[in-house]
PDB file of N, CA, C, O and CB in Angstrom:
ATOM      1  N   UNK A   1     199.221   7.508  -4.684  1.00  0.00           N
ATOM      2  CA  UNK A   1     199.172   8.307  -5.890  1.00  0.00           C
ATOM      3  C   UNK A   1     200.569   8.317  -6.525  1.00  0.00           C
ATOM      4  O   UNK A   1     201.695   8.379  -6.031  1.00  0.00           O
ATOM      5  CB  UNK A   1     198.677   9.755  -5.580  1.00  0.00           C
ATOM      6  N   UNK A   2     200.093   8.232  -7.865  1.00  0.00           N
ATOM      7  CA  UNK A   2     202.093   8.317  -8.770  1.00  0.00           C
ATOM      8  C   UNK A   2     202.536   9.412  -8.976  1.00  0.00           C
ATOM      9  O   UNK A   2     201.881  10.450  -8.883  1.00  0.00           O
ATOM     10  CB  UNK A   2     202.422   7.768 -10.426  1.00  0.00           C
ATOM     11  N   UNK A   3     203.892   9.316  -9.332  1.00  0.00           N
ATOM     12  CA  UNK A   3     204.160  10.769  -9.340  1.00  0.00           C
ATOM     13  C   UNK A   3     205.311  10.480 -10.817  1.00  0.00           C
ATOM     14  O   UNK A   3     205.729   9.356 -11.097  1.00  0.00           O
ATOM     15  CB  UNK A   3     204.942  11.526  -7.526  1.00  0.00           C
ATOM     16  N   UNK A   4     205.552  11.341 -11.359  1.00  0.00           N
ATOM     17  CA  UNK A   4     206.429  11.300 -12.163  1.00  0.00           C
ATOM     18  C   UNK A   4     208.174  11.263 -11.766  1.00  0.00           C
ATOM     19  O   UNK A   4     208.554  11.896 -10.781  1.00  0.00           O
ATOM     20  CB  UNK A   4     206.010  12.317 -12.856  1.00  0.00           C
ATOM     21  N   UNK A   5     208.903  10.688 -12.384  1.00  0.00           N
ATOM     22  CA  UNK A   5     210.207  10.194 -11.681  1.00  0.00           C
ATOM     23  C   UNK A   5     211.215  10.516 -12.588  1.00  0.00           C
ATOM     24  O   UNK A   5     212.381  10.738 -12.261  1.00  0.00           O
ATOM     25  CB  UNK A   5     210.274   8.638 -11.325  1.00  0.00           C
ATOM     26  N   UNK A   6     210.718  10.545 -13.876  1.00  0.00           N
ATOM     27  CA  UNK A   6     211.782  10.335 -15.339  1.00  0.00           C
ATOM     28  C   UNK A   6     211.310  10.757 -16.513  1.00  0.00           C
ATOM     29  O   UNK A   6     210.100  10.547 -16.601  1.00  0.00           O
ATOM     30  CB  UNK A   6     212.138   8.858 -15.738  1.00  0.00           C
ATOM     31  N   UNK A   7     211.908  11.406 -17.708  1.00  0.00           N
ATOM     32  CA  UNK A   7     211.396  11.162 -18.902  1.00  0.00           C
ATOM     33  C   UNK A   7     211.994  10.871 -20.432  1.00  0.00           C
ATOM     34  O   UNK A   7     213.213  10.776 -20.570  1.00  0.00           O
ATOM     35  CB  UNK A   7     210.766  12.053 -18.923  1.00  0.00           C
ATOM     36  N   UNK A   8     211.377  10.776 -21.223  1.00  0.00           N
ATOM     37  CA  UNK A   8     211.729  10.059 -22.499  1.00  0.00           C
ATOM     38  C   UNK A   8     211.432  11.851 -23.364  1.00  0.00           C
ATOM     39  O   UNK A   8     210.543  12.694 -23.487  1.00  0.00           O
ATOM     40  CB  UNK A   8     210.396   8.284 -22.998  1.00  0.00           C
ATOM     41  N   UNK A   9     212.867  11.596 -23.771  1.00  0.00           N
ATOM     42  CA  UNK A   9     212.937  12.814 -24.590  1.00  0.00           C
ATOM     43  C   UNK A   9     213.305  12.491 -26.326  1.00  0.00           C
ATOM     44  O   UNK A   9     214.047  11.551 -26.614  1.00  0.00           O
ATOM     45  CB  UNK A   9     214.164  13.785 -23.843  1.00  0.00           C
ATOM     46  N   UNK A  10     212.607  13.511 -27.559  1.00  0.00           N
ATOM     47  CA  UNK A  10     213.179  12.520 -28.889  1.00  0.00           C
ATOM     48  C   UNK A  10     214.762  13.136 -28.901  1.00  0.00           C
ATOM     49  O   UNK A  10     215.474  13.426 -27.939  1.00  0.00           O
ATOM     50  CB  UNK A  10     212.162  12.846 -30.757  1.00  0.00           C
ATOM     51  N   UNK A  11     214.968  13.201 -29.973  1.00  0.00           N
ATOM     52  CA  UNK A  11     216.476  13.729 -30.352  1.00  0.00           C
ATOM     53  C   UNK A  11     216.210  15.309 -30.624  1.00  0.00           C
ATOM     54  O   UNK A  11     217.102  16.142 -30.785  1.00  0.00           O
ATOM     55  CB  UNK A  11     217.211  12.877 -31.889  1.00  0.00           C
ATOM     56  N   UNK A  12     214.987  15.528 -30.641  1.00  0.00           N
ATOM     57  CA  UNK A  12     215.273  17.262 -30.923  1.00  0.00           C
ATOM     58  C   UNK A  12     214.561  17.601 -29.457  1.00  0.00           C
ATOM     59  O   UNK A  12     213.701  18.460 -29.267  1.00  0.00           O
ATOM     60  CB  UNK A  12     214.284  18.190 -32.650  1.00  0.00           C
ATOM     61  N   UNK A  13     214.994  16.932 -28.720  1.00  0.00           N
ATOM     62  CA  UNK A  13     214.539  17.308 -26.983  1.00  0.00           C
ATOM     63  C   UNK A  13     213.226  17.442 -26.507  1.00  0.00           C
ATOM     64  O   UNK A  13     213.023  17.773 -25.339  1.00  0.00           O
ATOM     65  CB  UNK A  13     215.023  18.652 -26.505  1.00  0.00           C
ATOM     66  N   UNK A  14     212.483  17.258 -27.150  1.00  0.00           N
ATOM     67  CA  UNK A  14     210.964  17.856 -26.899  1.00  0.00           C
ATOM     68  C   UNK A  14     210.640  15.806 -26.117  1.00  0.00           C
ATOM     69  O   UNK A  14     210.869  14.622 -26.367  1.00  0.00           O
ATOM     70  CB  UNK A  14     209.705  18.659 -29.108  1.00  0.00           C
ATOM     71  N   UNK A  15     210.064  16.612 -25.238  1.00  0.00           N
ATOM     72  CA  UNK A  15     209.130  15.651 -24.256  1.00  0.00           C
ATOM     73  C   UNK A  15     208.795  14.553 -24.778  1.00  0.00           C
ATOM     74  O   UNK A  15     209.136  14.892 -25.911  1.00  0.00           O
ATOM     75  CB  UNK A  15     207.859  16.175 -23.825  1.00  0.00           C
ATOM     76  N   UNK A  16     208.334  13.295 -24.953  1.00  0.00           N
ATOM     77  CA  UNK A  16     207.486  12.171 -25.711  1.00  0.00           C
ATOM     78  C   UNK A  16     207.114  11.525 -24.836  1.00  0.00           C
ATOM     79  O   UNK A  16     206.151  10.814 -25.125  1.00  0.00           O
ATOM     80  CB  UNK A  16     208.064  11.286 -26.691  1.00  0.00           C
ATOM     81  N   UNK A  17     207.544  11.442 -23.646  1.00  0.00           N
ATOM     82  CA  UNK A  17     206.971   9.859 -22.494  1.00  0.00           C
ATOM     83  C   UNK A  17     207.573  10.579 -21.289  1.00  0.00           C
ATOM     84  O   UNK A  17     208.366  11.517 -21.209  1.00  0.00           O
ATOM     85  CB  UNK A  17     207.915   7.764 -22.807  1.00  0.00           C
ATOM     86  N   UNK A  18     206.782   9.648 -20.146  1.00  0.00           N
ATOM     87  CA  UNK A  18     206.938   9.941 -18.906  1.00  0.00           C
ATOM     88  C   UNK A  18     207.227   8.767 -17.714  1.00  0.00           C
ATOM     89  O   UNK A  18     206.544   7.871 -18.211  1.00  0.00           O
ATOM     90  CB  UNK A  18     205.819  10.642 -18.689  1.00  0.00           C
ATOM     91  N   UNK A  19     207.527   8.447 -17.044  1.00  0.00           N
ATOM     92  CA  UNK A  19     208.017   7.175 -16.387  1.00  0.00           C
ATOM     93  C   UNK A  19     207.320   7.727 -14.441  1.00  0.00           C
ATOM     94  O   UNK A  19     207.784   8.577 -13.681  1.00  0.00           O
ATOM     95  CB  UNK A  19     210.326   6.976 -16.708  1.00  0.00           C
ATOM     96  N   UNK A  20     206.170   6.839 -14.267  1.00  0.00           N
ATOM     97  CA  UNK A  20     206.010   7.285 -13.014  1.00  0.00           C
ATOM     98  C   UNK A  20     206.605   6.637 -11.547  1.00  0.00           C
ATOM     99  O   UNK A  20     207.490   5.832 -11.839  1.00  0.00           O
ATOM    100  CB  UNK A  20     204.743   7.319 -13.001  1.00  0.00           C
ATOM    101  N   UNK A  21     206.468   6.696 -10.492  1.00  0.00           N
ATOM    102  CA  UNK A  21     206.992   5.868  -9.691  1.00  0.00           C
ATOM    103  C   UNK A  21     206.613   4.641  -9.678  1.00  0.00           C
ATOM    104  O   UNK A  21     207.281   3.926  -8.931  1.00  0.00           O
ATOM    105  CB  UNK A  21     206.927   6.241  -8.684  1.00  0.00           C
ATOM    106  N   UNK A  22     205.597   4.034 -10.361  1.00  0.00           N
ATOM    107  CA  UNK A  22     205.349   2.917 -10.231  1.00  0.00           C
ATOM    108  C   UNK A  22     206.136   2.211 -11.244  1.00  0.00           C
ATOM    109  O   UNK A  22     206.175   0.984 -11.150  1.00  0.00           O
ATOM    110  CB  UNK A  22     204.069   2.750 -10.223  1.00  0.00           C
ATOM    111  N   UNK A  23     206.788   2.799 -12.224  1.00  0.00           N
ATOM    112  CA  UNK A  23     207.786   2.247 -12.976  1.00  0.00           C
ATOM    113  C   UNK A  23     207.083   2.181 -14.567  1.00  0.00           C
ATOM    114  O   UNK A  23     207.554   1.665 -15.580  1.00  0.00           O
ATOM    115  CB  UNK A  23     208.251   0.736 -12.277  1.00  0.00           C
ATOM    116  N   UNK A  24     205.592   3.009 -14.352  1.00  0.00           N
ATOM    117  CA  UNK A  24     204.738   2.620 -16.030  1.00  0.00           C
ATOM    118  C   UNK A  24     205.630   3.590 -16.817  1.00  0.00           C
ATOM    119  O   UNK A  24     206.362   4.413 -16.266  1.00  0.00           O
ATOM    120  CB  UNK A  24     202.643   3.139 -16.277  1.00  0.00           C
ATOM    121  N   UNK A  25     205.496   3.406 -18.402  1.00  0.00           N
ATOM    122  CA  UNK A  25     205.735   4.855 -19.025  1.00  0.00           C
ATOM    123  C   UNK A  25     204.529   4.838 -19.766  1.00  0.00           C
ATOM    124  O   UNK A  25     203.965   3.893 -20.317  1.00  0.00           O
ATOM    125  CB  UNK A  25     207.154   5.146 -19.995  1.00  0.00           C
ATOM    126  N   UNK A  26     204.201   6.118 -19.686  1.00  0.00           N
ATOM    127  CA  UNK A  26     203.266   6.914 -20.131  1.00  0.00           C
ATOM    128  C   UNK A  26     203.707   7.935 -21.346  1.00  0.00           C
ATOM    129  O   UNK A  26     204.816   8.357 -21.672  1.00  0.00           O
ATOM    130  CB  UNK A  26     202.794   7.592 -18.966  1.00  0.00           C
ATOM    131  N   UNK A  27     202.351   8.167 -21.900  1.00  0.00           N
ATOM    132  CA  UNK A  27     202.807   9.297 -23.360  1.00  0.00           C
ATOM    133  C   UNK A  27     202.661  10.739 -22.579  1.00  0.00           C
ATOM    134  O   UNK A  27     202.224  10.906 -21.441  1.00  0.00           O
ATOM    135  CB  UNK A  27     201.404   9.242 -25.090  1.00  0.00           C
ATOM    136  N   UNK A  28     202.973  11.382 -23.172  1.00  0.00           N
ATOM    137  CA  UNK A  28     202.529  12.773 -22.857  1.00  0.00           C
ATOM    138  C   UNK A  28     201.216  13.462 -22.446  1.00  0.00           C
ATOM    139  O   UNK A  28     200.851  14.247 -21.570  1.00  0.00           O
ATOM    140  CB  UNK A  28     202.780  13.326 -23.786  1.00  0.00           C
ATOM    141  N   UNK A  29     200.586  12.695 -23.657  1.00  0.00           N
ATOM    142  CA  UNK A  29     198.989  13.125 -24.077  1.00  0.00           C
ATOM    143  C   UNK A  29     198.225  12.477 -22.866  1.00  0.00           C
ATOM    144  O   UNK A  29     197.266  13.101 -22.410  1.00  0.00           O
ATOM    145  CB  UNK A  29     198.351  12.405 -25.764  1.00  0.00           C
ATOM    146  N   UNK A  30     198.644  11.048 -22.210  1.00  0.00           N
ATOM    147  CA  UNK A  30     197.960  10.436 -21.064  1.00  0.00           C
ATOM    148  C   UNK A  30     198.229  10.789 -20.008  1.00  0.00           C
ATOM    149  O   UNK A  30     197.404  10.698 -19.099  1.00  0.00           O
ATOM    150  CB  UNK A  30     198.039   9.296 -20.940  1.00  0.00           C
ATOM    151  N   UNK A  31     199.674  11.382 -19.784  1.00  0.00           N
ATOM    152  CA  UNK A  31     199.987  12.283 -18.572  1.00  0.00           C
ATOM    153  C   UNK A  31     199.474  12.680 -18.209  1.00  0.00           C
ATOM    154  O   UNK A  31     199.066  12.585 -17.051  1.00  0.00           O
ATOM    155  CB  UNK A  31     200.530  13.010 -18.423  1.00  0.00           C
ATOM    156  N   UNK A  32     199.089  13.663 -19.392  1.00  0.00           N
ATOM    157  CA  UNK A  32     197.830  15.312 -18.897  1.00  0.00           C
ATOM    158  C   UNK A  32     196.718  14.624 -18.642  1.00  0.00           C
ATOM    159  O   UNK A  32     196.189  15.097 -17.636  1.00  0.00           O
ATOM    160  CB  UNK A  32     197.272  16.754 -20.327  1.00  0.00           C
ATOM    161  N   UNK A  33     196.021  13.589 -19.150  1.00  0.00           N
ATOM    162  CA  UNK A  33     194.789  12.979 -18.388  1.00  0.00           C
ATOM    163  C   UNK A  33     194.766  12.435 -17.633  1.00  0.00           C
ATOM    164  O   UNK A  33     193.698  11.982 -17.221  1.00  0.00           O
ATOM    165  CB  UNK A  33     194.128  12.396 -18.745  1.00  0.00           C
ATOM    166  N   UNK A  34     195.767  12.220 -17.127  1.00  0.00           N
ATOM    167  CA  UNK A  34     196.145  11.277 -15.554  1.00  0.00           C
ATOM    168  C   UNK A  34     196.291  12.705 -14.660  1.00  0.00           C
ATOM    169  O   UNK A  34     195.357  12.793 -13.862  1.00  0.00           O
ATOM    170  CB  UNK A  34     198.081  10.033 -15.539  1.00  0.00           C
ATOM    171  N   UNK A  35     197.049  13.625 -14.606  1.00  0.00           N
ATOM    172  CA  UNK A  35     197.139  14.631 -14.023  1.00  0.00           C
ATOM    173  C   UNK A  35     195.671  15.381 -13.617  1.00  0.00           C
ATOM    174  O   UNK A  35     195.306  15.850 -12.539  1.00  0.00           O
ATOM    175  CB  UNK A  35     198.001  15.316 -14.811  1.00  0.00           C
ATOM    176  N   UNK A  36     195.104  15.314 -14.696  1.00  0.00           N
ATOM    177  CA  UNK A  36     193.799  16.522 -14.571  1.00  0.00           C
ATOM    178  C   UNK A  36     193.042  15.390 -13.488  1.00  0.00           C
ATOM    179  O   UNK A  36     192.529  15.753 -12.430  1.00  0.00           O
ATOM    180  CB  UNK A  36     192.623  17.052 -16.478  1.00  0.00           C
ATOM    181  N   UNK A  37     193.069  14.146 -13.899  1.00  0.00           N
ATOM    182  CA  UNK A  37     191.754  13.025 -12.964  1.00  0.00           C
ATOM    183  C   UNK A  37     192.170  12.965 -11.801  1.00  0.00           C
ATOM    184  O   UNK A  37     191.357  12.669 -10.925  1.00  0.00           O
ATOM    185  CB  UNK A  37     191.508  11.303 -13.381  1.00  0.00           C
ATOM    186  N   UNK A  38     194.021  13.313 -11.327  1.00  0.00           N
ATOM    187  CA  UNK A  38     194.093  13.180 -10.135  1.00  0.00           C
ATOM    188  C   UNK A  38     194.937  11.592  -9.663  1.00  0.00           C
ATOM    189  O   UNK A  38     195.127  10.885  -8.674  1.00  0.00           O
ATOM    190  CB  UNK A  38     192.611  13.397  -9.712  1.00  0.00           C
ATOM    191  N   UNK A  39     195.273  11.660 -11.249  1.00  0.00           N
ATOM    192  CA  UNK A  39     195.834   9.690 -11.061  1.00  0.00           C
ATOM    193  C   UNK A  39     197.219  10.319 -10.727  1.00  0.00           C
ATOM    194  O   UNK A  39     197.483   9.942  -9.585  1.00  0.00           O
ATOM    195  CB  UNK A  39     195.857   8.188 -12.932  1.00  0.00           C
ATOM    196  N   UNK A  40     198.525  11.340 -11.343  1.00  0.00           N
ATOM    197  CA  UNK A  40     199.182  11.758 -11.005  1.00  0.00           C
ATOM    198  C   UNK A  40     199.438  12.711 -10.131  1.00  0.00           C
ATOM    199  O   UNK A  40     199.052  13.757 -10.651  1.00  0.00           O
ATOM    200  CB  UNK A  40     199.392  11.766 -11.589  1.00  0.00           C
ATOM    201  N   UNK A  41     199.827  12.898  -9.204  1.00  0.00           N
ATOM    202  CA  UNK A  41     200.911  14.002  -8.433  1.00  0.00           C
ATOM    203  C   UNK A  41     201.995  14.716  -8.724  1.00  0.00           C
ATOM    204  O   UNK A  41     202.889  14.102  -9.305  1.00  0.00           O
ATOM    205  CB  UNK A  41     201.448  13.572  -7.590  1.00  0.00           C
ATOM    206  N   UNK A  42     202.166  15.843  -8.483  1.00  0.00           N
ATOM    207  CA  UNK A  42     203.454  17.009  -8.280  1.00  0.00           C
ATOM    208  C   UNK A  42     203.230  17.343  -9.741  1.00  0.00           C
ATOM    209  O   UNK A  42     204.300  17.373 -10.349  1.00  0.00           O
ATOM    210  CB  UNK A  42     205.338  16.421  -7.778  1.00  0.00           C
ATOM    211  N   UNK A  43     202.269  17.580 -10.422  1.00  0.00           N
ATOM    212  CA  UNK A  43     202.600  18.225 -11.665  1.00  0.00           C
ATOM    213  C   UNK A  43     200.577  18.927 -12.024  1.00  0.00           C
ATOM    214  O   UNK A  43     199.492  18.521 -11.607  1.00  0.00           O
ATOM    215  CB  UNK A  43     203.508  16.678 -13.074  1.00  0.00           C
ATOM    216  N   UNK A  44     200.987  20.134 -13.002  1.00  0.00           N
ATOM    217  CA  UNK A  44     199.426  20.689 -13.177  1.00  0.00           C
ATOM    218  C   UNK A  44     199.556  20.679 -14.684  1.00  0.00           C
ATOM    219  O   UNK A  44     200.558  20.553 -15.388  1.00  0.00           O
ATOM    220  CB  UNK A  44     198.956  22.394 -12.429  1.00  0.00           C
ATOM    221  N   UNK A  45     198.092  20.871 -15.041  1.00  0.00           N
ATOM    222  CA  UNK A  45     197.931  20.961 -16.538  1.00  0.00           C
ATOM    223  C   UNK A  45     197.836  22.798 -16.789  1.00  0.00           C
ATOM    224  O   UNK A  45     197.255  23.466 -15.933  1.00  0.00           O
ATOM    225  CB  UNK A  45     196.301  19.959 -17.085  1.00  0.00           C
ATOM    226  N   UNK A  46     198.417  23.438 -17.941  1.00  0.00           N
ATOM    227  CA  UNK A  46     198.435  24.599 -18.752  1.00  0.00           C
ATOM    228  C   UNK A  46     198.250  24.749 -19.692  1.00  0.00           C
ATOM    229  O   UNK A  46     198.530  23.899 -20.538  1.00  0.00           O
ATOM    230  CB  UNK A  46     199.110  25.080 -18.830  1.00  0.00           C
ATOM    231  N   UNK A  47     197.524  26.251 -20.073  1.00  0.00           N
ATOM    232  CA  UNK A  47     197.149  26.163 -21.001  1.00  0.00           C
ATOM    233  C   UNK A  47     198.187  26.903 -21.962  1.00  0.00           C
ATOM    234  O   UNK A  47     198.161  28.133 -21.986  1.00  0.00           O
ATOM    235  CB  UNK A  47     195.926  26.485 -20.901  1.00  0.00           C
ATOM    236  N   UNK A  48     199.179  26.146 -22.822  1.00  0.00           N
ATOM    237  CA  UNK A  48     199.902  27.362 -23.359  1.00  0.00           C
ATOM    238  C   UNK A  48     199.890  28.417 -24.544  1.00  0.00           C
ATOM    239  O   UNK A  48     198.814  28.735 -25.051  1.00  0.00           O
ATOM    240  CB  UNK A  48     200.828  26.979 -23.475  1.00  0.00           C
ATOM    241  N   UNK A  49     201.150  28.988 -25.007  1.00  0.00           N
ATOM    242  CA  UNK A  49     200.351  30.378 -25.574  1.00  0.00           C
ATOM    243  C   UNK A  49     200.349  29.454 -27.171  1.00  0.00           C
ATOM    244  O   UNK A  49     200.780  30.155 -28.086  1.00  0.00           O
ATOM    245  CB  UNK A  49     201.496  32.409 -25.465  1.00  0.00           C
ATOM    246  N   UNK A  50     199.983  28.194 -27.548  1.00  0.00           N
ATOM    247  CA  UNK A  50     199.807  27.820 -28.579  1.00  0.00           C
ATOM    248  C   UNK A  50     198.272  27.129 -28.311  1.00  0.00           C
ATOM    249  O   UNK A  50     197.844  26.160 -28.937  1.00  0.00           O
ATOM    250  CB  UNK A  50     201.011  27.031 -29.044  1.00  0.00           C
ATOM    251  N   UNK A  51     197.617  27.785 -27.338  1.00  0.00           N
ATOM    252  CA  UNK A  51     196.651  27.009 -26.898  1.00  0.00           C
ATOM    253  C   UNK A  51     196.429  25.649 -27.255  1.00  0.00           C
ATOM    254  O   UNK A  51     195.576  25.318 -28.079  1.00  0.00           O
ATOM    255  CB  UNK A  51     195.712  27.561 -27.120  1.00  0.00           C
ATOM    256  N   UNK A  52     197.370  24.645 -26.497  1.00  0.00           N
ATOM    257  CA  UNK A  52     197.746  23.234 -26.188  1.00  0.00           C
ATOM    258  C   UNK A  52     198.174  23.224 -24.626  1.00  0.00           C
ATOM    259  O   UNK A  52     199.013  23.863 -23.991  1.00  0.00           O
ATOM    260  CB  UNK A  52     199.012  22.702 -27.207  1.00  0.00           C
ATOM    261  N   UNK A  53     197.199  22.183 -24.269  1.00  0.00           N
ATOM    262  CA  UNK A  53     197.173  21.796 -22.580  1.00  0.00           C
ATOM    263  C   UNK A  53     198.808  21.460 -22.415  1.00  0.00           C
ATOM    264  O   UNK A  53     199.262  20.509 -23.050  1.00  0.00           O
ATOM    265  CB  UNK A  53     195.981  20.145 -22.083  1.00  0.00           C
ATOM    266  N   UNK A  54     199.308  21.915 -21.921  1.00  0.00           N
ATOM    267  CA  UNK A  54     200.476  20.869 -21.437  1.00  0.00           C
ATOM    268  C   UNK A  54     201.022  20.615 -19.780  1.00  0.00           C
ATOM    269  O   UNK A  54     200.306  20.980 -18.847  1.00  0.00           O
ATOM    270  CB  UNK A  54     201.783  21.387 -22.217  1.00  0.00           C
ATOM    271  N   UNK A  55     202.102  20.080 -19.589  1.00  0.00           N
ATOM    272  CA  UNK A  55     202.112  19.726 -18.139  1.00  0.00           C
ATOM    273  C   UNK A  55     203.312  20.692 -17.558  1.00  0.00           C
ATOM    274  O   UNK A  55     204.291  20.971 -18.249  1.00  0.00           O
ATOM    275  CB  UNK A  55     202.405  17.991 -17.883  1.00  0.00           C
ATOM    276  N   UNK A  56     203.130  21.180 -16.196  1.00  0.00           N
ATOM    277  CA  UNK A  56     204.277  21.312 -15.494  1.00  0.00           C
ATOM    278  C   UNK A  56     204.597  21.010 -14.153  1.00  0.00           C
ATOM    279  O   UNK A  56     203.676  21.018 -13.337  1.00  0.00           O
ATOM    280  CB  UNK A  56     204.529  22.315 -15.594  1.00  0.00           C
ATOM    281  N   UNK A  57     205.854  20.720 -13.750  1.00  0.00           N
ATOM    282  CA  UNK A  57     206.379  19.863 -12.585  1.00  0.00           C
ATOM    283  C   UNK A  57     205.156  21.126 -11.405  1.00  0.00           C
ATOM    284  O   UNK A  57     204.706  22.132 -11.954  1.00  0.00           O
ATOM    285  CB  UNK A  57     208.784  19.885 -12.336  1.00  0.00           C
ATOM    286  N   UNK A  58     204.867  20.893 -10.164  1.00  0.00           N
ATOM    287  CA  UNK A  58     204.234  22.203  -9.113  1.00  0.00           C
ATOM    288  C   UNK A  58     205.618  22.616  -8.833  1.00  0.00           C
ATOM    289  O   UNK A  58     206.073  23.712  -9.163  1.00  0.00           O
ATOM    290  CB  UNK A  58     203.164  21.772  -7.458  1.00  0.00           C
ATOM    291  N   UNK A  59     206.232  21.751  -8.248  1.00  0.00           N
ATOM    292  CA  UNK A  59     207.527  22.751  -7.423  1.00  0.00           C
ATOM    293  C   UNK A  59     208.943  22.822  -8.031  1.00  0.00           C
ATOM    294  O   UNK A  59     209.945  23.123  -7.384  1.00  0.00           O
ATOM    295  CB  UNK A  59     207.886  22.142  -5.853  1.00  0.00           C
ATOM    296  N   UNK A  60     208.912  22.397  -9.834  1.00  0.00           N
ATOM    297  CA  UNK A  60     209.923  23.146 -10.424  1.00  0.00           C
ATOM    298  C   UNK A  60     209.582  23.830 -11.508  1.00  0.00           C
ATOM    299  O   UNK A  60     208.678  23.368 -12.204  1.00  0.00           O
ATOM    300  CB  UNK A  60     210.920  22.445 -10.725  1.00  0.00           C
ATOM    301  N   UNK A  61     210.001  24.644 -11.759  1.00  0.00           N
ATOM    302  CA  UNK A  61     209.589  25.548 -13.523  1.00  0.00           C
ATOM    303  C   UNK A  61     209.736  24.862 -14.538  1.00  0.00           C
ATOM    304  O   UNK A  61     209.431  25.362 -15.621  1.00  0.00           O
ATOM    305  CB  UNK A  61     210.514  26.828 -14.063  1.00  0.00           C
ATOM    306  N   UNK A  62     210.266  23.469 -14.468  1.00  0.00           N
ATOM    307  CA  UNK A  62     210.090  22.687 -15.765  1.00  0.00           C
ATOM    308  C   UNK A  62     210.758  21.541 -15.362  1.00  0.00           C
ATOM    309  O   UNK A  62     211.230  21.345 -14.242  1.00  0.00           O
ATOM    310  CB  UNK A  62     210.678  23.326 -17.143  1.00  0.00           C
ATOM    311  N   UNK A  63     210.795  20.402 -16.810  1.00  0.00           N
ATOM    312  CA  UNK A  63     211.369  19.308 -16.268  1.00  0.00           C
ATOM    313  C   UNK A  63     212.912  19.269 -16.930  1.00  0.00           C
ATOM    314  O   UNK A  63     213.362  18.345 -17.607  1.00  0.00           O
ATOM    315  CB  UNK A  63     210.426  18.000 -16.574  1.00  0.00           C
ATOM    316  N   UNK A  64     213.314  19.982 -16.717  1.00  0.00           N
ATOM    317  CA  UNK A  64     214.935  20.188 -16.984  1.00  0.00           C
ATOM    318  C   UNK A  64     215.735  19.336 -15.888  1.00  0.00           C
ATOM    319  O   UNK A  64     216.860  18.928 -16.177  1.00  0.00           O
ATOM    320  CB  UNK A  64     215.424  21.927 -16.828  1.00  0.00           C
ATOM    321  N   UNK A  65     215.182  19.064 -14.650  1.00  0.00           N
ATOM    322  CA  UNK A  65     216.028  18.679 -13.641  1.00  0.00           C
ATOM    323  C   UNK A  65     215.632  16.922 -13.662  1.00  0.00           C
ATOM    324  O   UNK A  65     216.301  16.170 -12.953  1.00  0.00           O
ATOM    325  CB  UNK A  65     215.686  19.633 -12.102  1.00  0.00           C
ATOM    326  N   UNK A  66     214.993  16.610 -14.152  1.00  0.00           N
ATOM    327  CA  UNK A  66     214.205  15.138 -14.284  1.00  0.00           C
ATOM    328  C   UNK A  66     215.499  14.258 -15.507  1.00  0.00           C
ATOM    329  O   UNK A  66     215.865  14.534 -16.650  1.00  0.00           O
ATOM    330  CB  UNK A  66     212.076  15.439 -15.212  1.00  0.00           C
ATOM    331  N   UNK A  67     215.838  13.216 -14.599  1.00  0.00           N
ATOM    332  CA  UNK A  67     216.552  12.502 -15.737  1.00  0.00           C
ATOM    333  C   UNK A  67     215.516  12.194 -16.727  1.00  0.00           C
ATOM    334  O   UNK A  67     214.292  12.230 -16.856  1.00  0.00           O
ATOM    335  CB  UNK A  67     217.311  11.163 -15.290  1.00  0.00           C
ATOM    336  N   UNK A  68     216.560  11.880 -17.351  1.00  0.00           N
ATOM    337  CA  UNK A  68     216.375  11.378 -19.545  1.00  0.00           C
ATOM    338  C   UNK A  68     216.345  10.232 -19.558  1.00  0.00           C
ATOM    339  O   UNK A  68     217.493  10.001 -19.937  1.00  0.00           O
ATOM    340  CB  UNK A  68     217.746  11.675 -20.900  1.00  0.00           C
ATOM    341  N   UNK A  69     215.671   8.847 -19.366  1.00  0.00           N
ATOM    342  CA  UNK A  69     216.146   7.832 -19.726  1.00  0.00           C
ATOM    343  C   UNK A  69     215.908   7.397 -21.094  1.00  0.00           C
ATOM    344  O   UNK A  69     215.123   7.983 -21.840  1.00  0.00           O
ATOM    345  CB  UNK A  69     215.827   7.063 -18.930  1.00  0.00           C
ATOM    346  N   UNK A  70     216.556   6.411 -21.412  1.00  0.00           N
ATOM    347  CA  UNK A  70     215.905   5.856 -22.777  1.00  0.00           C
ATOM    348  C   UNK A  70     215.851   4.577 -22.658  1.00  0.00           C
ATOM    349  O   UNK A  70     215.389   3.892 -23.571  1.00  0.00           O
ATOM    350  CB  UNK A  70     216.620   6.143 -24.083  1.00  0.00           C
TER     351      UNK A  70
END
């Protein structure tokens, strides 16, 4: 199972892509459907208070600690 390793942030910081261990990058939007099916690991889907699914790491409060690549 993959797990997320890295991510692609724009210039006003907000999330856009995801890089898993297998080395794919992924969008955001496919994350969360890889996550919910069970294709990804270490991360859950939420519902937030803009009611929009989004993702978070299980065992950190966010992905602040995840390098940035570009």
């Amino acid at each position: 199972m993959e797990t997320i390793v890295a991510l692609h942030r724009n210039r006003f910081g907000d999330i856009i892509s995801f890089v898993t261990s297998e080395g794919r990058v992924i969008s955001y939007q496919k994350a969360i459907v890889e996550a919910e099916n069970g294709v990804i690991a270490g991360v859950q889907t939420y519902l937030d208070t803009n009611g929009h699914v989004s993702l978070m790491p299980e065992h950190e409060q966010s992905f602040d600690y995840f390098p940035n690549l570009f």
